[in-house]
C-alpha positions as CSV (number, residue, x, y, z in Angstrom):
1,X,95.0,170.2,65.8
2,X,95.0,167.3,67.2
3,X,94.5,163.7,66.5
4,X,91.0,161.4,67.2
5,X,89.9,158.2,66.7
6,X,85.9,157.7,66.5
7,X,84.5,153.9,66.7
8,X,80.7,154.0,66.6
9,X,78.4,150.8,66.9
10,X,74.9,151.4,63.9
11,X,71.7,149.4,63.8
12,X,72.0,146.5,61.6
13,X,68.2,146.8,61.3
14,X,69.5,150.0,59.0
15,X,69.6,149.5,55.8
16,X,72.9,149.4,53.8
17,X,71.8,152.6,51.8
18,X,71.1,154.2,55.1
19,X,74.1,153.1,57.1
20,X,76.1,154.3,54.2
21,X,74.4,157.8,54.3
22,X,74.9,158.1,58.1
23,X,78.6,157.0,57.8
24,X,78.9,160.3,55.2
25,X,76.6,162.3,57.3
26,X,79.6,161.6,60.7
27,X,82.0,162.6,58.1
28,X,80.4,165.6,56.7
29,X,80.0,166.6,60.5
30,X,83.7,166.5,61.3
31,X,85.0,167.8,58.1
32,X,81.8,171.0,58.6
33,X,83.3,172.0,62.0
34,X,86.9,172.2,61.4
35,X,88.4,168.7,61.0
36,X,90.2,166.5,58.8
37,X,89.0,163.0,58.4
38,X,92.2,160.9,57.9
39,X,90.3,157.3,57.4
40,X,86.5,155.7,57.6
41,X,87.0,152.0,58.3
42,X,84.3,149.7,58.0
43,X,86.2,146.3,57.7
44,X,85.1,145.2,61.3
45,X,81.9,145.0,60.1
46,X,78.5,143.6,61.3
47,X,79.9,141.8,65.0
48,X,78.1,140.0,67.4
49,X,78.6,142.7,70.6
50,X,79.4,141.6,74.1
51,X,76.4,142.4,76.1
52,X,72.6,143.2,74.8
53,X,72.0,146.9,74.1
54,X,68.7,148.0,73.5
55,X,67.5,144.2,73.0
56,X,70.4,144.1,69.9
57,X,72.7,141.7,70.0
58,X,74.5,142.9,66.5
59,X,75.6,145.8,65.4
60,X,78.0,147.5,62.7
61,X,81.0,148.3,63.9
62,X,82.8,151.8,62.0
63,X,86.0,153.1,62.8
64,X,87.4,157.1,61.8
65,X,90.4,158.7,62.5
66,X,90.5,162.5,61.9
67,X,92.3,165.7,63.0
68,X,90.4,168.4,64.5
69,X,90.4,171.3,67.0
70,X,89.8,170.4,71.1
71,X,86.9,171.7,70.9
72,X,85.0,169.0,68.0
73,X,84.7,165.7,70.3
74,X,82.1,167.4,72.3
75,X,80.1,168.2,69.3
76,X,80.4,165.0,67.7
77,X,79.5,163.0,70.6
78,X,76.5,165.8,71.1
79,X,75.3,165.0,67.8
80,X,76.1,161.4,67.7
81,X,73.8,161.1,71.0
82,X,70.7,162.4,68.5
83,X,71.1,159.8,66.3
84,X,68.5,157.0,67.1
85,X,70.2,154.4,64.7
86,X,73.5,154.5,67.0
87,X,73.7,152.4,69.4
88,X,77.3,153.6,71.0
89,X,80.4,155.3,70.5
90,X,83.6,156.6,72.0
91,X,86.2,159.0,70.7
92,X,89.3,158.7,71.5
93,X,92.9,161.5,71.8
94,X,95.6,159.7,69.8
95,X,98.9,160.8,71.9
96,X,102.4,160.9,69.6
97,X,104.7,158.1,70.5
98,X,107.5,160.3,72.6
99,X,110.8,158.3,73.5
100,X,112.5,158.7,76.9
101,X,115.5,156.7,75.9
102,X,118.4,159.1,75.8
103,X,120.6,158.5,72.6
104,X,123.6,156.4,73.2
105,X,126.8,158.4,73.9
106,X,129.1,158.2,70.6
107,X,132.1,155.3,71.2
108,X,135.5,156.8,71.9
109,X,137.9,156.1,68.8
110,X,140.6,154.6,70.5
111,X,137.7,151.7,72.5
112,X,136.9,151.1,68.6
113,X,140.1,150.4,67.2
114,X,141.4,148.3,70.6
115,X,138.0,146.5,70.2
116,X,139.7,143.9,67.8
117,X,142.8,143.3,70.0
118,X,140.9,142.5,73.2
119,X,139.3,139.8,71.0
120,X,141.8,138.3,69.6
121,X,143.2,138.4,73.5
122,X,140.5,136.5,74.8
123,X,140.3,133.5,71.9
124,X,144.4,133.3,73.0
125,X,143.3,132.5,76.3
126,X,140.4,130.3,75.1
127,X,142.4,128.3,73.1
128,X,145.0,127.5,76.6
């Protein structure tokens, strides 16, 4: 399975009642067709968006991160396009964090322990 994130933009005209059923009713979607919802965030809150859509100016902003097969993001955003009281949305493939940086090659013993006399080597000459 892999991992999604889902920010969708409701109605503030909604009511809270009604924004907090729809908010269940996303979740009860993902959860119905295979997934696992991680997270429902709602601490962005009602924002002022960016541009006009739909002659709103507001909206409230909700934020869900969930596992699920390849196949659930079309579904979702199928269904999400039915509901009137949404005004956008976009899911989104979380990719794992993969390093390219090769592990350092373990220090040779002896460059260890002659560490200490090349230091005390180069205050000597320091000190001259």
């Amino acid at each position: 399975m892999n991992r999604y994130e889902l920010t969708y933009i409701i109605d503030t005209a909604l009511e809270e009642t009604a924004r907090k059923e729809l908010i269940e009713k996303v979740s009860a979607l993902i959860a119905a067709n295979g997934g696992e919802v991680e997270k429902v965030d709602e601490t962005w809150g009602k924002r002022r968006l960016a541009y006009a859509i739909n002659y709103k100016t507001e909206g409230w902003y909700v934020l869900v991160t969930f596992k699920a097969p390849a196949e659930l993001p079309r579904e979702l955003e199928r269904n999400l396009e039915i509901y009137e009281s949404v005004i956008r949305y976009l899911v989104i493939k979380l990719e794992e964090k993969r390093s390219n940086v090769k592990p350092r090659a373990a220090r040779p013993v002896a460059a260890v322990e002659a560490a200490p006399a090349v230091e005390a080597a180069v205050e000597a000459t320091d000190a001259e």
